[in-house]
C-alpha positions in Angstrom: 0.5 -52.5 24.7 1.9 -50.1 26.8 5.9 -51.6 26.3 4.9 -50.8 22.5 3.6 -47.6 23.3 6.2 -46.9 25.1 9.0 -47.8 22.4 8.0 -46.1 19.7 7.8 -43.3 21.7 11.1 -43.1 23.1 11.9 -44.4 19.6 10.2 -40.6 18.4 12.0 -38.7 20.9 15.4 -40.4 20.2 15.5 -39.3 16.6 14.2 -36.0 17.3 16.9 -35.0 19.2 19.2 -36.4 16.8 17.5 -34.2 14.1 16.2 -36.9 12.0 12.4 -35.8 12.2 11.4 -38.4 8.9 12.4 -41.1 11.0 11.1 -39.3 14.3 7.2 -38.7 12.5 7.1 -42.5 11.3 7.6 -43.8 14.8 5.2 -41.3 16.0 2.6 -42.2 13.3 3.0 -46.1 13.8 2.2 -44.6 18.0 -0.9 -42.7 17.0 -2.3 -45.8 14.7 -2.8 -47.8 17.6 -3.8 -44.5 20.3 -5.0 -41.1 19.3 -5.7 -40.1 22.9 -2.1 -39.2 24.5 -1.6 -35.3 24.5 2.4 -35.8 24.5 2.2 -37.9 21.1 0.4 -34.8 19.6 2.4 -32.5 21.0 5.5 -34.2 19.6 4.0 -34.5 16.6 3.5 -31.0 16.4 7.4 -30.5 17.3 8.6 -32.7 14.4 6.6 -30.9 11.9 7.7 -27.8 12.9 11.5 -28.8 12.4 10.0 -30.0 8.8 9.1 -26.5 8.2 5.8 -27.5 8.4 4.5 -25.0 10.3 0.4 -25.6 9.2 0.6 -29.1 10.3 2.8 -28.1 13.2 -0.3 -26.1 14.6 -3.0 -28.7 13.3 -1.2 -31.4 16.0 -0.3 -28.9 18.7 -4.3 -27.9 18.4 -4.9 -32.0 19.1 -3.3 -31.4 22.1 -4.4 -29.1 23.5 -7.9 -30.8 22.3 -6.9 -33.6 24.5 -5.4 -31.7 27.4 -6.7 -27.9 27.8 -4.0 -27.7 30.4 -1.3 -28.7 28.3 1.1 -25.5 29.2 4.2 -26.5 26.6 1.4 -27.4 23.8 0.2 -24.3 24.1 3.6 -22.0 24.2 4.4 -24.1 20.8 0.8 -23.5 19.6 1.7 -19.4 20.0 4.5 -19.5 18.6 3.4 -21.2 15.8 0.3 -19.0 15.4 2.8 -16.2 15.3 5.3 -17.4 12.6 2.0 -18.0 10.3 0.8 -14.7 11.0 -2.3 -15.7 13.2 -1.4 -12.8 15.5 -5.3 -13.1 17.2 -4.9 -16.6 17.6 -1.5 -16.2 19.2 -2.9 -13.9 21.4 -6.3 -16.0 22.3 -4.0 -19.3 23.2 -1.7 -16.8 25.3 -4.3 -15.4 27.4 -5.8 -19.1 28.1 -2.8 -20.7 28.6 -1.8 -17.6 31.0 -5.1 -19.1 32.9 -4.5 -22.5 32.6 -0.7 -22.6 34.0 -1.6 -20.2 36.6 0.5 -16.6 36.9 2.1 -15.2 39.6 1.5 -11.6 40.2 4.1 -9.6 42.3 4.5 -6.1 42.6 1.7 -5.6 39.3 4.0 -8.0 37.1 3.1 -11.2 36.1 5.2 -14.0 35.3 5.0 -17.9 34.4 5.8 -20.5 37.2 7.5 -22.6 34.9 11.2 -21.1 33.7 10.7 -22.5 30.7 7.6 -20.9 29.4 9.0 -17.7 30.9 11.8 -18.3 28.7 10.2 -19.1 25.5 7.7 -16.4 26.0 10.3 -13.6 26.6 12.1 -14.5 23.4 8.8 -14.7 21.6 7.8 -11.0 22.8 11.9 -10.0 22.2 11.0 -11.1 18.4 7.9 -9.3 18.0 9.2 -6.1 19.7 11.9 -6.3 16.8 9.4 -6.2 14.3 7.6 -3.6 15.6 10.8 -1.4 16.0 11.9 -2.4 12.6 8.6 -1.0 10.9 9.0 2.3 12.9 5.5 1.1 15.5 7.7 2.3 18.7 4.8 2.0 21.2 3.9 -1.8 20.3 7.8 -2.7 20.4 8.0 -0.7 23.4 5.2 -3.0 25.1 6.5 -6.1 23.7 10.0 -5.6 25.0 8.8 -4.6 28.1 6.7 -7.6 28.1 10.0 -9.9 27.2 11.6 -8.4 30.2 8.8 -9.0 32.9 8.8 -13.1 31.7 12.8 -12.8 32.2 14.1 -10.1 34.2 17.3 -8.4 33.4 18.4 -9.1 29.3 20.3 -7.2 28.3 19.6 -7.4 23.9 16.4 -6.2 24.8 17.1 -3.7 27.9 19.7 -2.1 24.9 16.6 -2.1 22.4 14.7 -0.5 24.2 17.3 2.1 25.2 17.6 2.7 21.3 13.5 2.6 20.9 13.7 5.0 23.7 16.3 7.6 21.9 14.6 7.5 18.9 11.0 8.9 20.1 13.4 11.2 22.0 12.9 9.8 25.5 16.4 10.5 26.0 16.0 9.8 30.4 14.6 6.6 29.8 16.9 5.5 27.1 19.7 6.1 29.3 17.7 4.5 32.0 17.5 1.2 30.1 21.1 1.6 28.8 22.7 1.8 32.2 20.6 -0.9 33.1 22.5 -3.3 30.5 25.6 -2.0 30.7 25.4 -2.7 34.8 24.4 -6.2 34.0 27.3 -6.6 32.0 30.0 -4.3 31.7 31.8 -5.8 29.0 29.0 -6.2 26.4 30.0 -3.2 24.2 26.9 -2.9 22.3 24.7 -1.4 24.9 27.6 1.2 26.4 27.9 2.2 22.1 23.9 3.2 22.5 24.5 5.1 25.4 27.1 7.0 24.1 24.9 7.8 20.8 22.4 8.8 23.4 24.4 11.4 25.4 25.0 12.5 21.7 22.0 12.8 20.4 21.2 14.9 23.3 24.4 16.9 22.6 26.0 16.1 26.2 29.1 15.1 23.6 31.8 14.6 26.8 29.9 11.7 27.8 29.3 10.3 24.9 33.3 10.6 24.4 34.0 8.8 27.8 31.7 6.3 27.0 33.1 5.2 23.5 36.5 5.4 25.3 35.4 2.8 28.0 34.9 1.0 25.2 38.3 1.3 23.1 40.1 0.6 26.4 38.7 -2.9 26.8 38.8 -3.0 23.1 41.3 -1.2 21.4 40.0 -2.3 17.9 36.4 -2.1 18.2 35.5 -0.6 14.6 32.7 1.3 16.0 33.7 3.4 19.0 37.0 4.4 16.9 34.6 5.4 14.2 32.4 7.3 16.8 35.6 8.4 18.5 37.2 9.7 15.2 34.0 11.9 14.7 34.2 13.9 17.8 37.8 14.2 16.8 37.0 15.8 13.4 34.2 17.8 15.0 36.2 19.0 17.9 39.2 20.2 15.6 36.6 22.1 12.9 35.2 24.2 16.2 
């Protein structure tokens, strides 16, 4: 029984990864005829619906799981995410919170963060994603938490460190939004995008030399970066009307 078991299982996980989830969720059904109880079945269930696009019966088997297993930590990061993409926001938030207790947090210096890399992972792009939602529809504190909440799960990316500079600019934080933009900019010199920002920030705040050294940091490394010439042409026009 447990050969058979076994098979099919491996026989789920094989297709799965070869992105044919029909074939995966048959194997996986013929499994959960003979055994219900096996947390792992559900939760792979729950992973092939979702790449069906079958997001309600994604959450239904992930909810099995976690029925079986309370402790379940991956069942329940799927479960969030899930919860999120359907617009359960609450729900989301209620499985967070117990699977923050279930997985056990680490708490240094007032910041908490998942054992598991994984889950730190997956959370921080789930927060990232929310965050740019939140900015998108002009709600600047709640992205402003979120992001911040992406960057205590994973330390140091530099998308969102550069959102949040922007987030920053635009409710006129202009010390922070540098602080944030520096930040990125130090982690990587050579992604542009963040070292653009700052420049629009030292604009925006009408220091325009450093915003002009900044764009041309830019057009050194990258002579035909579309942006900082258009940027760079600007100060041009501006400087010769003055």
């Amino acid at each position: 029984m447990a050969s058979k078991w076994r098979g099919h299982f491996e026989a789920a996980k094989k297709a799965y990864k070869e992105n044919d989830f029909s074939g995966a969720l048959k194997e996986i059904e013929s499994l959960l005829d003979e055994h219900e109880g096996f947390a792992d079945v559900h939760n792979m269930k729950g992973l092939i619906h979702y790449g069906l696009g079958r997001r309600s019966e994604a959450a239904a088997a992930f909810e099995q799981a976690l029925r079986i297993n309370p402790s379940y930590s991956e069942a329940s990061l799927n479960l969030v995410v899930v919860y999120n993409e359907l617009g359960k926001v609450d729900k989301a938030q209620s499985v967070y919170e117990l699977a923050k207790k279930a997985t056990g947090l680490q708490v240094v210096a007032g910041r908490e963060s998942y054992l598991d890399p994984y889950v730190s992972g997956r959370l921080a792009n789930m927060h990232a994603e929310l965050g740019a939602i939140y900015k998108d529809l002009g709600i600047f504190e709640k992205a402003v938490y979120e992001f911040k909440s992406a960057l205590e799960m994973k330390p140091g990316l530099i998308d969102v460190l550069t959102q949040l500079g922007v987030i920053y600019r635009d409710m006129k934080d202009y010390s922070m939004s540098i602080k944030m933009l520096e930040e990125a900019v130090t982690n990587n010199s050579r992604f542009t995008g963040a070292r653009l920002q700052l420049g629009l920030t030292y604009h925006a705040m009408g220091e325009l030399p450093r915003a002009k050294a900044e764009w041309l940091k830019i057009t050194r490394e990258d002579p035909n970066n579309k942006m900082a010439n258009m940027y760079l042409n600007f100060l041009k026009d501006k400087e010769a009307k003055s």
